[in-house]
Backbone bond lengths (Angstrom), bond angles and torsions (degrees), N, CA, C in turn:
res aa  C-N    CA-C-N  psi(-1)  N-CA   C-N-CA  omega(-1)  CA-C   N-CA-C  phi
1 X - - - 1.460 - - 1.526 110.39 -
2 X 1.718 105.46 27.71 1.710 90.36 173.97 1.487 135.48 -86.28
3 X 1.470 97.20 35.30 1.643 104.81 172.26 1.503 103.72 -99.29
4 X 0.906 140.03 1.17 1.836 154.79 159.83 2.005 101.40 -66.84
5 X 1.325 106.26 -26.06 1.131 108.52 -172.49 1.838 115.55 -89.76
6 X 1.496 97.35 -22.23 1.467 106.82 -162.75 1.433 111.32 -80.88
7 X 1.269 106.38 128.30 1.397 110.17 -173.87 1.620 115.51 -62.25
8 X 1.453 111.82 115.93 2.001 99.00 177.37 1.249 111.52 -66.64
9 X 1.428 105.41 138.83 1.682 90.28 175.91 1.899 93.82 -145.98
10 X 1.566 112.89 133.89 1.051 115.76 166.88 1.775 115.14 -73.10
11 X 1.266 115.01 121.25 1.473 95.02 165.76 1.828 112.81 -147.10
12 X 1.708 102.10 140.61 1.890 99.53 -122.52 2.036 60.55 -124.21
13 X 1.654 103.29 143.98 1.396 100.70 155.34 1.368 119.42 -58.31
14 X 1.196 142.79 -10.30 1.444 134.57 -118.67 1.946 84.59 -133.72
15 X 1.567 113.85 -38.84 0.866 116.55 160.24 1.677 143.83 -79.37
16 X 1.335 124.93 146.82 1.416 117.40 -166.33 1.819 107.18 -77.25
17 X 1.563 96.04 -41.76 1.537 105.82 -177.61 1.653 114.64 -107.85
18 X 1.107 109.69 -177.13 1.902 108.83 -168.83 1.810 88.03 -100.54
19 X 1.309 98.34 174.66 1.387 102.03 172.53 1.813 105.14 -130.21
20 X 1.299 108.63 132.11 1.516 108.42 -171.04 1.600 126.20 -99.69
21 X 1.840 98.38 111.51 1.724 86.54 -172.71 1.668 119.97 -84.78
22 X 1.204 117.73 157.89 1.260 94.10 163.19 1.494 116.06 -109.06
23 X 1.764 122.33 -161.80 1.552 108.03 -145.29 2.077 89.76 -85.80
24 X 1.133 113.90 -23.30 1.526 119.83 179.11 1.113 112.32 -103.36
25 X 1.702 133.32 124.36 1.338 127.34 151.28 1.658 103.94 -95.05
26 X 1.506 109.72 144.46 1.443 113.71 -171.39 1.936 94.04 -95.39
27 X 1.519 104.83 117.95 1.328 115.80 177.41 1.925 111.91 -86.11
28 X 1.284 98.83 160.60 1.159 86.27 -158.56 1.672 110.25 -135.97
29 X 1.432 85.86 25.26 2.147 104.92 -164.69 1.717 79.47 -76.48
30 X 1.489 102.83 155.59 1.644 130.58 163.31 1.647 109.18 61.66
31 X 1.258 122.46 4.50 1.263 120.56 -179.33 1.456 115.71 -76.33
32 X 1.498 134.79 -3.12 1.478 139.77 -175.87 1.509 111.15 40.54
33 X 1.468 93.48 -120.69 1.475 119.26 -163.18 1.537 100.11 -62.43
34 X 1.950 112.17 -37.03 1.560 99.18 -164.42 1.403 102.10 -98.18
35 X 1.450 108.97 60.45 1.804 103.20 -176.89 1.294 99.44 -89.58
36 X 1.229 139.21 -45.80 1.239 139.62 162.61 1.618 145.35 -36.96
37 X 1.230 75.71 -40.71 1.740 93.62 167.27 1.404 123.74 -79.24
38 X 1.453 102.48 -38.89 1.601 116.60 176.42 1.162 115.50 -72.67
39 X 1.414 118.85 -48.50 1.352 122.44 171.27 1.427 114.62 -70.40
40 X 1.440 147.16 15.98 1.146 156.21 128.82 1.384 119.44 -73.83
41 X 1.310 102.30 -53.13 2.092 110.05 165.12 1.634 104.07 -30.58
42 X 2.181 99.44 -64.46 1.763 91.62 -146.81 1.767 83.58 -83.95
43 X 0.841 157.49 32.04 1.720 153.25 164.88 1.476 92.20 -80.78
44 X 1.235 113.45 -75.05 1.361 120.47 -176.78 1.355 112.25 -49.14
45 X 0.985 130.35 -25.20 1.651 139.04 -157.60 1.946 86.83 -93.19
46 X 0.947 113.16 -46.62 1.775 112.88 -175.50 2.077 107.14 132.14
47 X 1.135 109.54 23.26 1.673 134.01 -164.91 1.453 71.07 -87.81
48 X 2.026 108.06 142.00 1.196 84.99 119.68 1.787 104.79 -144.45
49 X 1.160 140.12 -157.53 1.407 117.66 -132.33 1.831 130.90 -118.61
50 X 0.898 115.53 146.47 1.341 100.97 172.21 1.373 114.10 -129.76
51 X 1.049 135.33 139.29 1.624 138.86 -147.87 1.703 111.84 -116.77
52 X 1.264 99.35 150.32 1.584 115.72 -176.24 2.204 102.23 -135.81
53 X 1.756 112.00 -83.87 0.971 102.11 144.59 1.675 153.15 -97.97
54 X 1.441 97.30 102.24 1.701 131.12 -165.99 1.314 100.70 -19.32
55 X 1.113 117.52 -79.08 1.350 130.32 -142.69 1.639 104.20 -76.48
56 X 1.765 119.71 -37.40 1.248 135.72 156.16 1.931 97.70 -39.87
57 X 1.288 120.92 -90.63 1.209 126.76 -147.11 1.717 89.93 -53.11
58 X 1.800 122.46 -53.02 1.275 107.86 171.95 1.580 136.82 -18.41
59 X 1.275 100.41 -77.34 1.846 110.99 163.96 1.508 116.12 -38.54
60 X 1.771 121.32 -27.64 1.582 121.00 -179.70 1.503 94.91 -93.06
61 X 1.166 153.84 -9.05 1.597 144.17 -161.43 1.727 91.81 -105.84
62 X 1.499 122.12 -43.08 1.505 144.71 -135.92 1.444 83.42 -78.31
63 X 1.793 115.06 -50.90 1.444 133.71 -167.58 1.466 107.23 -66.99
64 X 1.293 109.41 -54.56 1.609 120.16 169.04 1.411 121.74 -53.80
65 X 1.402 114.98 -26.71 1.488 118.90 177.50 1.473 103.21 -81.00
66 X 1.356 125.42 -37.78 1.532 145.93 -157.51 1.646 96.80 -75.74
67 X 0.965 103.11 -36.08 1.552 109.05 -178.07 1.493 116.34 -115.11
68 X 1.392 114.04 37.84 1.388 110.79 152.11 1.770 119.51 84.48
69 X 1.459 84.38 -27.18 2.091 107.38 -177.98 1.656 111.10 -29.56
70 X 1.746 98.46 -62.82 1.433 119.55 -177.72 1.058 124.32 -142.89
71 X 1.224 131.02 164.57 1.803 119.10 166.80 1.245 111.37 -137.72
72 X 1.235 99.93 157.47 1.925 119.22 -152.91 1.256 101.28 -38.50
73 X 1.653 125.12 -59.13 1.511 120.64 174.59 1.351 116.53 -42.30
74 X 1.351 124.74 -46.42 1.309 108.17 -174.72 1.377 132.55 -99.45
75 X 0.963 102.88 34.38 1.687 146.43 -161.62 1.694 117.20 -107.09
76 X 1.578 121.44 67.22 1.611 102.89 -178.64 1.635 111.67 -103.14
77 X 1.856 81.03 126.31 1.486 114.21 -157.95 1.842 93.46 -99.50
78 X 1.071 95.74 117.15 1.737 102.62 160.39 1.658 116.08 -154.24
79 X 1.948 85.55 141.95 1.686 111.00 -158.50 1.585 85.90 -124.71
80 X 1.783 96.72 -174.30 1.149 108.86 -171.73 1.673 121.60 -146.93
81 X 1.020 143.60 148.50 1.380 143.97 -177.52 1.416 87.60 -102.37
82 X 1.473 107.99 121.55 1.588 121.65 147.31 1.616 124.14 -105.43
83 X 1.575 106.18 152.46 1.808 90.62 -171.70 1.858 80.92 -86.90
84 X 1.452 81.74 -156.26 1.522 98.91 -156.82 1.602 112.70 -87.80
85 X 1.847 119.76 -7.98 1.143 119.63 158.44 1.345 111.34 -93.77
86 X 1.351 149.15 47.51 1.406 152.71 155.47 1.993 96.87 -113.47
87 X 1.242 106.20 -47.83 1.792 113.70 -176.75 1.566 120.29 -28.76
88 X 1.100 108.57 138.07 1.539 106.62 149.13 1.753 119.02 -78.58
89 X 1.349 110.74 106.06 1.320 99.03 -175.89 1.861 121.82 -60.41
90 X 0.864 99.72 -7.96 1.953 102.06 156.20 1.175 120.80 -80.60
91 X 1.460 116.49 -7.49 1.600 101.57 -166.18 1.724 100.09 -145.88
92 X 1.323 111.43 39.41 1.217 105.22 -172.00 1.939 123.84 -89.81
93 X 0.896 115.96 127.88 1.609 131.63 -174.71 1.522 116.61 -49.99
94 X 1.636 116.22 -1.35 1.301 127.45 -179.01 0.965 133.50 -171.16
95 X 1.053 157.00 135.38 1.705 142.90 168.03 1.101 140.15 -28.05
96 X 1.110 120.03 101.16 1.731 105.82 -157.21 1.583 119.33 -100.38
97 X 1.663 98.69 28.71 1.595 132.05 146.12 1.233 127.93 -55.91
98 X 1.675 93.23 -44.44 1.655 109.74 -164.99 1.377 124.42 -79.32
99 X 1.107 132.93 148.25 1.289 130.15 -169.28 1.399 115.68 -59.66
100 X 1.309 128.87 165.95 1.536 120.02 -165.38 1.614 118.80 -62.70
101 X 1.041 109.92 -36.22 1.635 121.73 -173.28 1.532 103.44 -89.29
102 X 1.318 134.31 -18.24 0.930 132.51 140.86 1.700 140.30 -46.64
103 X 1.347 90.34 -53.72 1.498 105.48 169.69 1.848 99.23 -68.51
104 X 1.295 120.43 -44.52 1.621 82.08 175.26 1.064 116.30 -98.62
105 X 0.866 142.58 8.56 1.945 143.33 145.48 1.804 109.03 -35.51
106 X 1.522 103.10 -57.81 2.131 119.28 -179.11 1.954 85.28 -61.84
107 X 1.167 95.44 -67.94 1.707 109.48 176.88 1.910 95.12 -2.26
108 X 1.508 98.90 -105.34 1.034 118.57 -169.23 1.675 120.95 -63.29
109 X 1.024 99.25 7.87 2.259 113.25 169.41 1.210 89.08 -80.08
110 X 1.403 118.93 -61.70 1.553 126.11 -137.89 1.679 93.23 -66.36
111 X 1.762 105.09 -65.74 1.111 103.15 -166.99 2.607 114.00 -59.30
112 X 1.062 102.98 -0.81 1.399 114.94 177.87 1.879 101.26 -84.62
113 X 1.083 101.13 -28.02 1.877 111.31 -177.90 1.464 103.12 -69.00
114 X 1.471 106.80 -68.49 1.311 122.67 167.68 1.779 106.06 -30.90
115 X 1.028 135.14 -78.24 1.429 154.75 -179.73 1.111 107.62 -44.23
116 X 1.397 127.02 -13.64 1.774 113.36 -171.67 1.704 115.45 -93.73
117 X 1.400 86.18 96.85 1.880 96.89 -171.79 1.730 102.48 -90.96
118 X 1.234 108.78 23.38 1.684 94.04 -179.18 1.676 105.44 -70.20
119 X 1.156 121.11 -23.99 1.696 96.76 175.86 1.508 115.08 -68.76
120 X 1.375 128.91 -18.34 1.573 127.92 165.62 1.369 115.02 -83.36
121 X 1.166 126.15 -42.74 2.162 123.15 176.31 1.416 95.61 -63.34
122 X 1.371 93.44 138.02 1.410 118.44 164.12 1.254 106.17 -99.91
123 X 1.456 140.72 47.40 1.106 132.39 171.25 1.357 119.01 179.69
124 X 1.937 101.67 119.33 0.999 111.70 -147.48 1.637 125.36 -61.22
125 X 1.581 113.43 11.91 1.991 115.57 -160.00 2.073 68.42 -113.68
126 X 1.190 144.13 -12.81 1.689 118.23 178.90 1.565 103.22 -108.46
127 X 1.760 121.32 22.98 1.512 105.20 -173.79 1.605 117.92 -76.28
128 X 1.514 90.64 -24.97 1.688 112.30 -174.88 1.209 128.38 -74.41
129 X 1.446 127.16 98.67 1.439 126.80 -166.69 1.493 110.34 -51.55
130 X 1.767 110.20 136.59 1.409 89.27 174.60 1.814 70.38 -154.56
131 X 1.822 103.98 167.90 1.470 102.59 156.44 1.367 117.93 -143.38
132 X 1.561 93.26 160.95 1.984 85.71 -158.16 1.297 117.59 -75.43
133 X 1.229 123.05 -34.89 1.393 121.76 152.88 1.304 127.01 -108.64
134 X 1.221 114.27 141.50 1.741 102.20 157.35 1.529 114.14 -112.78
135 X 1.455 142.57 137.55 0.937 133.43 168.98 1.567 127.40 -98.82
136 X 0.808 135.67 132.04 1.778 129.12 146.22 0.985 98.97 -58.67
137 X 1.856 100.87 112.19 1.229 126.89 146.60 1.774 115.37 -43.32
138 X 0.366 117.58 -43.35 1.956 109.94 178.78 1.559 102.07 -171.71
139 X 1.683 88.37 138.08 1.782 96.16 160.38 1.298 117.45 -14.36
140 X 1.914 136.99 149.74 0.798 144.35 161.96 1.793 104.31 -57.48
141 X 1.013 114.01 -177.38 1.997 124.69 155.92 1.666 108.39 -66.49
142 X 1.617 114.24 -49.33 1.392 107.36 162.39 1.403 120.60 -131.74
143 X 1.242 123.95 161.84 1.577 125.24 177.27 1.586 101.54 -48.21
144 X 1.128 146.34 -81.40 1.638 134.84 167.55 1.230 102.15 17.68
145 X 1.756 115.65 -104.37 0.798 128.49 148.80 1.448 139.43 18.28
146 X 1.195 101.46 -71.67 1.701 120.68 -176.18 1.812 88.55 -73.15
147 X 0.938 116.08 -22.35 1.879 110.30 -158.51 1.466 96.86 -87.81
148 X 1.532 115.67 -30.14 1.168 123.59 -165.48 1.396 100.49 -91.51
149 X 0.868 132.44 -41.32 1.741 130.51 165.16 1.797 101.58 -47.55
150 X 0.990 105.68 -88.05 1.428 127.42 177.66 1.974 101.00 -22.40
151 X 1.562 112.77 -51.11 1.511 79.01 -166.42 2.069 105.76 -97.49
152 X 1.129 84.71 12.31 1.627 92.65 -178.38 1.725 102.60 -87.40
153 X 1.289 124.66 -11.95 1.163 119.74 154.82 1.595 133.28 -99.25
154 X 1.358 101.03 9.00 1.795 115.43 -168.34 1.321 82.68 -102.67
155 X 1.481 146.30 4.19 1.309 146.21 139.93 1.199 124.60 -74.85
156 X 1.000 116.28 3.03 1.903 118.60 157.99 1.494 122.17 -117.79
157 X 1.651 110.60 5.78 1.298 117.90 -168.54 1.859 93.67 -110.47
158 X 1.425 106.93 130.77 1.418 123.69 41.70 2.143 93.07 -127.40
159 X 1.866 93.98 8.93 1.725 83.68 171.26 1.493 136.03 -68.80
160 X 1.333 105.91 -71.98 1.911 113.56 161.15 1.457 132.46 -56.90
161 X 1.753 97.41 -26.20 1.428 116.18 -175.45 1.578 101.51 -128.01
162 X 1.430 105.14 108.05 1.772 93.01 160.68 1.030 120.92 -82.63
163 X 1.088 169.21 21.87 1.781 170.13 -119.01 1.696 122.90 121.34
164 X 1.026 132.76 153.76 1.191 123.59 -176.55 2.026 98.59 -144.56
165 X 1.406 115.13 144.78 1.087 114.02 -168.70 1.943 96.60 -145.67
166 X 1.709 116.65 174.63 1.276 97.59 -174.78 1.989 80.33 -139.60
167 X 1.296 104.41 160.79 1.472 112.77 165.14 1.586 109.72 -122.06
168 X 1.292 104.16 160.52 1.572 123.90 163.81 1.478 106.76 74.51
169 X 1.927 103.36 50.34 2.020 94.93 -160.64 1.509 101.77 -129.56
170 X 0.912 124.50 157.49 1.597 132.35 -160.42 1.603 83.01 -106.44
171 X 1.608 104.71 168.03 1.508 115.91 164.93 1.558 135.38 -54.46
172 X 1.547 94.56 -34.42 1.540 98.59 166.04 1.231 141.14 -81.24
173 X 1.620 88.79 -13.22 1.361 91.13 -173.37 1.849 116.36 -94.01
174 X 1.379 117.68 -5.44 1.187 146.86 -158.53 1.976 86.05 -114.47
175 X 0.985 118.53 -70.44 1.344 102.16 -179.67 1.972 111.59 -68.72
176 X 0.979 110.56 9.05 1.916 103.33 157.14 1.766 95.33 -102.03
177 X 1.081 109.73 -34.72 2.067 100.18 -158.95 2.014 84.18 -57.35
178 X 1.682 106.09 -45.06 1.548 99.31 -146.21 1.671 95.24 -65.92
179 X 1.193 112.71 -45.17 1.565 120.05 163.77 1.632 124.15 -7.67
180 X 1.677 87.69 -70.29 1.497 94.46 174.72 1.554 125.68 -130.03
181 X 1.601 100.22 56.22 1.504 94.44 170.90 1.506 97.41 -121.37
182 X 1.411 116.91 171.07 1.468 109.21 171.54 1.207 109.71 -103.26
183 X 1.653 136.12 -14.17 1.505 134.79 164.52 1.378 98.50 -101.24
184 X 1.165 113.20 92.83 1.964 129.94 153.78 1.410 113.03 -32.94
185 X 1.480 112.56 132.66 1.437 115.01 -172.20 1.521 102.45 -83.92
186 X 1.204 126.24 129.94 1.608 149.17 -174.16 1.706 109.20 -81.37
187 X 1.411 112.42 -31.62 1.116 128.84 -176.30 1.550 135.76 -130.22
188 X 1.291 135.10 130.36 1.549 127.08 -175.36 1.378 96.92 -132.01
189 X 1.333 106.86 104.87 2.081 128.96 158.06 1.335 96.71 -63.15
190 X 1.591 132.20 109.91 1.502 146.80 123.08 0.836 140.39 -115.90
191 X 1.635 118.05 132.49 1.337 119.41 154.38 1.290 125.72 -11.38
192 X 1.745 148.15 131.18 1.115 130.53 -159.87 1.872 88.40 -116.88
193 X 0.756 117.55 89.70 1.937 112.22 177.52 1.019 140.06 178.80
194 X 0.923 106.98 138.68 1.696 121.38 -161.62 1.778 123.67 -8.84
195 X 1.796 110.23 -38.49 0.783 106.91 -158.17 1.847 102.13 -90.65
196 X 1.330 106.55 44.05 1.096 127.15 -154.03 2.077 106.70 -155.92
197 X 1.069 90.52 -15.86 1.573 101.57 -163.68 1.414 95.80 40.32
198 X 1.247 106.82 70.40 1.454 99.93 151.95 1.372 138.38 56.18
199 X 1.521 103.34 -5.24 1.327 129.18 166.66 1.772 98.01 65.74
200 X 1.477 105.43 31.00 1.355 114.65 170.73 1.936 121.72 -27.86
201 X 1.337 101.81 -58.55 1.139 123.51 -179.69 1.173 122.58 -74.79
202 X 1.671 128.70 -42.50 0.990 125.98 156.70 1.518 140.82 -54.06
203 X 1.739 104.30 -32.57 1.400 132.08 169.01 1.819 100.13 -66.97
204 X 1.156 113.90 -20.61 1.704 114.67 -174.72 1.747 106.96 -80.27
205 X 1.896 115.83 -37.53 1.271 123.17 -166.37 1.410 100.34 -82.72
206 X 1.770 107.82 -24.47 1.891 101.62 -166.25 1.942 87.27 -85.71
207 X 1.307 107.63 -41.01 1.884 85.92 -175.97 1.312 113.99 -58.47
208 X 0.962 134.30 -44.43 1.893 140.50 -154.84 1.768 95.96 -84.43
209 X 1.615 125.04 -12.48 1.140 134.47 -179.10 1.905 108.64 -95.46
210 X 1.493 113.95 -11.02 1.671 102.27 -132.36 1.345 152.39 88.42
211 X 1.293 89.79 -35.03 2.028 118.47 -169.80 1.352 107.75 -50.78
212 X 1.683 130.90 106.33 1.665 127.55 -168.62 2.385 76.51 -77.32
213 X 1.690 94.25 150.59 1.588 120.92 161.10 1.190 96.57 -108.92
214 X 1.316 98.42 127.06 1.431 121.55 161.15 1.592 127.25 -108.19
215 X 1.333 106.34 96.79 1.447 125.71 -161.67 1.711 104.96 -80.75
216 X 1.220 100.82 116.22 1.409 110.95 173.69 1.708 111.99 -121.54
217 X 1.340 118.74 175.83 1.249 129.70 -161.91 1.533 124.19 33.11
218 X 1.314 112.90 32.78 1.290 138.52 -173.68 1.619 129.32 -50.09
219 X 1.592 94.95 -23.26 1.211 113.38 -163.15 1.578 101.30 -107.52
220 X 1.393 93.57 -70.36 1.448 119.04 174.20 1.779 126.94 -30.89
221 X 1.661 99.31 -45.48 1.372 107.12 -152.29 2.292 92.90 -95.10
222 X 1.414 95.69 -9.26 1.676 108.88 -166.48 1.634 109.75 -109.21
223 X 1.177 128.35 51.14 1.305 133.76 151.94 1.702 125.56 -16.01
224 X 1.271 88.85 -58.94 1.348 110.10 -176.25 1.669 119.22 -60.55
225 X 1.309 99.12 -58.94 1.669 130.65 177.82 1.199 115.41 -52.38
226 X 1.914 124.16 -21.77 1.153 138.91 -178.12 1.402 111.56 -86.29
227 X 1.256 102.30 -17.90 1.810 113.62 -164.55 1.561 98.83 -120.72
228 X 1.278 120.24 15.32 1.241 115.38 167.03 1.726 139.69 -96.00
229 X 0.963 123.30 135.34 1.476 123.81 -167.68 1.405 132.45 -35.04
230 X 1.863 98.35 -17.09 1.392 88.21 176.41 1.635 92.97 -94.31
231 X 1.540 123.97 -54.12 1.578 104.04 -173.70 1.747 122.55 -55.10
232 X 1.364 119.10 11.31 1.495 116.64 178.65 1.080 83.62 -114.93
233 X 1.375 160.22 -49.59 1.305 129.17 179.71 1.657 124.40 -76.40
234 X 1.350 112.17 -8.79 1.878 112.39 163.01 1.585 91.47 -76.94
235 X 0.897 111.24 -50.68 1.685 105.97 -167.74 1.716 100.79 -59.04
236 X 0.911 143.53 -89.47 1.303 163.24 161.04 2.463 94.16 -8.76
237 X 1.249 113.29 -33.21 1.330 114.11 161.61 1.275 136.64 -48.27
238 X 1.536 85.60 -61.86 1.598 113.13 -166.89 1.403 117.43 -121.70
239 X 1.808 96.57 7.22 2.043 83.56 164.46 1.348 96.24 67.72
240 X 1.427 131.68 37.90 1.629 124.97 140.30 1.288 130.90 -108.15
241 X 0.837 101.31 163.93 1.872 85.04 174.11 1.687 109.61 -94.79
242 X 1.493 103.25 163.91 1.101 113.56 -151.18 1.611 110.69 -59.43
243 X 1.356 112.22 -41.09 1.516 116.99 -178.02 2.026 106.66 -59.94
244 X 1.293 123.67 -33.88 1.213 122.53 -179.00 1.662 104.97 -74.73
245 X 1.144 121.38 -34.60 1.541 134.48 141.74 1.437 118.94 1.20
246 X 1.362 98.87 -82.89 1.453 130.12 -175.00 1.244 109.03 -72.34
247 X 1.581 122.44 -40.62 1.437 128.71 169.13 1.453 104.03 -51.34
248 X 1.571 129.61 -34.75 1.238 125.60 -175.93 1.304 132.28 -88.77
249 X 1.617 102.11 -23.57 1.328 112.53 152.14 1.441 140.86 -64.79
250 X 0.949 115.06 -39.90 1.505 151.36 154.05 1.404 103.74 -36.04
251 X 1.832 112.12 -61.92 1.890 104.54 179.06 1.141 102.98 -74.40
252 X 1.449 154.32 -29.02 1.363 168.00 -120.81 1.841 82.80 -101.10
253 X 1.351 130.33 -34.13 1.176 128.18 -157.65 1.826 101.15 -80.97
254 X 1.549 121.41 -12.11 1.247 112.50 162.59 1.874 102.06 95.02
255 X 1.330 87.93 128.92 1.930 89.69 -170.09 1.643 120.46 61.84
256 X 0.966 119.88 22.70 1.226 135.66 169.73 1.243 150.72 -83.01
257 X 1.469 141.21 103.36 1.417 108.02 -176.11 1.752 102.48 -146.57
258 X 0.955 137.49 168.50 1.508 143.35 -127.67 1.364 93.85 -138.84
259 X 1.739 98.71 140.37 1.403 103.72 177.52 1.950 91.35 -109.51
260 X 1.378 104.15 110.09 1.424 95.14 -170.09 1.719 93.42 -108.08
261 X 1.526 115.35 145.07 1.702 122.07 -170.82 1.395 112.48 -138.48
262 X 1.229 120.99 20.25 1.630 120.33 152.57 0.970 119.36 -35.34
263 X 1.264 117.74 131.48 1.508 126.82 174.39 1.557 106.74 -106.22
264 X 1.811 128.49 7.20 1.244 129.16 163.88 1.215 113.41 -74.70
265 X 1.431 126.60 123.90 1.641 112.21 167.03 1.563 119.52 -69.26
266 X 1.195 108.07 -25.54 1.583 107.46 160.00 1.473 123.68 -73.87
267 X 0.965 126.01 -40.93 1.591 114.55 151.97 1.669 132.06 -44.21
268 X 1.376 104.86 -27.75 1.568 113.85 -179.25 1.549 110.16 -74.28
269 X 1.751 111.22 -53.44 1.084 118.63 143.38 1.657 140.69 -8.42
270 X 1.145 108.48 -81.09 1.610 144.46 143.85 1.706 113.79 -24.02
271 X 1.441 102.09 -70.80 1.605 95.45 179.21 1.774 105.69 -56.07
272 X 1.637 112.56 -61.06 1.396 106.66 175.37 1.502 124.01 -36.00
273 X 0.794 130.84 -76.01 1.363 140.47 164.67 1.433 103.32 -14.78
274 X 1.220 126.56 -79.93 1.511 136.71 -172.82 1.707 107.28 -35.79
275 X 1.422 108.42 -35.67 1.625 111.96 -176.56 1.744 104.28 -82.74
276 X 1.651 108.41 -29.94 1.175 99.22 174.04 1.498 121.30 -82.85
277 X 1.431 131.35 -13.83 1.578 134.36 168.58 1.465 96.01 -61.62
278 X 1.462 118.95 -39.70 1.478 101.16 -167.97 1.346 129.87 -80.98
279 X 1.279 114.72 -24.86 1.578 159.58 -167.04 1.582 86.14 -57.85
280 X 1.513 114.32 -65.09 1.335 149.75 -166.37 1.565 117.70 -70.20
281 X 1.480 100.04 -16.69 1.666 98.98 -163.92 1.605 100.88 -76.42
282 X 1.330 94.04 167.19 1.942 114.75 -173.17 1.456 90.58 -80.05
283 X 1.623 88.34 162.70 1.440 103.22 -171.69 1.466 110.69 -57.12
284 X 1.542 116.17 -35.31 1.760 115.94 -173.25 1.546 105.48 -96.25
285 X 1.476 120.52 19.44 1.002 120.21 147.20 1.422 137.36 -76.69
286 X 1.670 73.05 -43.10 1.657 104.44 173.32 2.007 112.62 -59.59
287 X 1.282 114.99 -31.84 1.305 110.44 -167.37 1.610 105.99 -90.11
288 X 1.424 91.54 -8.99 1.930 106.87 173.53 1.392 114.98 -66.59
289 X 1.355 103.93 -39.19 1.511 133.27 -161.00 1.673 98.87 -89.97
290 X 0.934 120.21 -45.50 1.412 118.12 176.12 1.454 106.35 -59.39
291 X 1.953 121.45 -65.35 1.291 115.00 156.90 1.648 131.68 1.22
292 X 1.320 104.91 -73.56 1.538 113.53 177.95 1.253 128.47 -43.20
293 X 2.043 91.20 -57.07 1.416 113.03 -169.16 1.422 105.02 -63.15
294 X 1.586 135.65 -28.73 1.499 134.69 149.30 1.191 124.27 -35.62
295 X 1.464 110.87 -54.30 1.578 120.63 176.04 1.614 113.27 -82.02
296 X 1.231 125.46 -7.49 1.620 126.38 139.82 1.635 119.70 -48.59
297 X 1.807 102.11 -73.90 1.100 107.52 166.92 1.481 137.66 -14.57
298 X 1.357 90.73 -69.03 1.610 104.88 163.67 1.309 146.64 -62.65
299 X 1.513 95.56 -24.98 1.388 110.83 163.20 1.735 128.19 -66.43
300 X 1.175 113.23 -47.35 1.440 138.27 148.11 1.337 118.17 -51.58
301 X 1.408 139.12 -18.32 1.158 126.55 171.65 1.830 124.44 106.21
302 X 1.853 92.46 -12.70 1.386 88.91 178.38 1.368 129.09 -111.43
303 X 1.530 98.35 1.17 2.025 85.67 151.49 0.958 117.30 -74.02
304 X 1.628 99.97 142.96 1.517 107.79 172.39 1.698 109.56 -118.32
305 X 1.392 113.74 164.02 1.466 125.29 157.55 1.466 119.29 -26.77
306 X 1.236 142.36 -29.52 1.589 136.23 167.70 1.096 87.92 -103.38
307 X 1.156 154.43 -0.27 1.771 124.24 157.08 1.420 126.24 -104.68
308 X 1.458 115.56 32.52 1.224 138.91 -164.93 1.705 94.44 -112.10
């Protein structure tokens, strides 16, 4: 399982330095009123963030910076452009009058407003709002479309935007964007599940590319996977519970990293920990751990016959 060990690292021609993920991004969809609080909880906890409501999670990063927790550099911040059928029409980031490249031009101001923590950094190279990724929320309706989103934000990269990534995208549609964009997506937001195989194939184009997967509904959408023999015997190893288990299996798959959204502070706790028992394990732990992560493999569909 020594891909749990490997450091993620974005690294973009366009950029001078890499950008460093860690194995959890703390998600921040359905949290309302307590987005603030939570997203101050998982800062402190070792989270750091990915955003739904902006201006909410803002006030929890602003607080965390204010108090020493983290600082903007070491801080990877990723948001998202939605078109105008994902929006809350009360709370939308732009006019949804305006022509498409327009709307993400307001898009990505608004969410840069939100982001401007220079009255909390004490230091003048983090005053400048910028964020490390931005993603497309989902394919456009057509590739056009999607191209026209896509290069209307490769005009703020690598200043406002260091990286750009897309969610909710099948293989084909991710191998035409990479085809023809000139800022390469760094990142792919998916669903992690079955009804997907696992995005086997897609997880094959983002490794052989660089491309970190960002596995979401991980927990939720895998019933099965939780109750399975290899996560009850990692769990049953190392004294985790079963869902931090699966969280470990899951990174074990290489280029990986987790949109994890507990709102327990003992669970945040808990998941960390679980990466550090393993991080830590002895070498014939380690060959235990590899064991499993085979019989993961297989379970999911992606060992094959030459990796046997």
């Amino acid at each position: 399982m020594a891909a749990i060990l490997e450091k993620l690292m974005i690294q973009s021609p366009h950029m001078k330095s890499v950008v460093k993920l860690p194995p959890f991004i703390y998600g921040t969809a359905w949290k309302k009123e307590a987005t603030e609080r939570l997203v101050y909880e998982a800062l402190s906890k070792g989270f750091t963030a990915k955003t739904l409501s902006e201006d909410l999670v803002a006030a929890g990063i602003s607080r965390a910076i204010k108090d020493k927790i983290i600082r903007r550099k070491d801080l990877y911040l990723q948001t998202k452009f939605t078109s105008i059928h994902g929006q809350d029409p009360k709370a939308m980031p732009y006019d949804a009058q305006l022509p498409l490249a327009e709307q993400v031009s307001a898009s990505v101001m608004s969410s840069l407003r939100n982001f401007n923590f220079a009255d909390v950094c004490e230091h003048d190279d983090e005053k400048e709002p910028y964020i490390d990724t931005l993603v497309l929320h989902s394919p456009m309706p057509t590739m056009a479309e999607t191209l026209e989103v896509w290069q209307t934000l490769e005009q703020f990269v690598p200043g406002e935007i260091r990286n750009l990534g897309i969610s909710n995208c099948n293989l084909f549609t991710l191998m035409e964007l990479y085809e023809r964009s000139n800022i390469k997506p760094v990142a792919v937001q998916n669903r992690f599940y079955a009804d997907t195989k696992y995005d086997i194939g897609l997880r094959k184009f983002c490794e052989e590319r660089g491309i970190i997967y960002e596995a979401f509904w991980t927990l939720a959408a895998n019933p099965g996977l939780l109750r399975s023999l290899e996560v009850r015997q990692l769990s049953d190893a190392f004294s985790i519970s079963p869902q931090a288990a699966l969280y470990c299996l899951v990174l074990g798959l290489g280029k990986v990293t987790i949109l994890n959204g507990t709102t327990n502070p003992e669970t945040m706790v808990e998941d960390w920990r679980a990466i550090k028992a393993l991080t830590d394990a002895s070498e014939s732990n380690q060959r235990a751990c590899d064991a499993l992560m085979m019989g993961f493999k297989s379970r999911i569909g992606q060992l094959r016959r030459h990796d046997e």
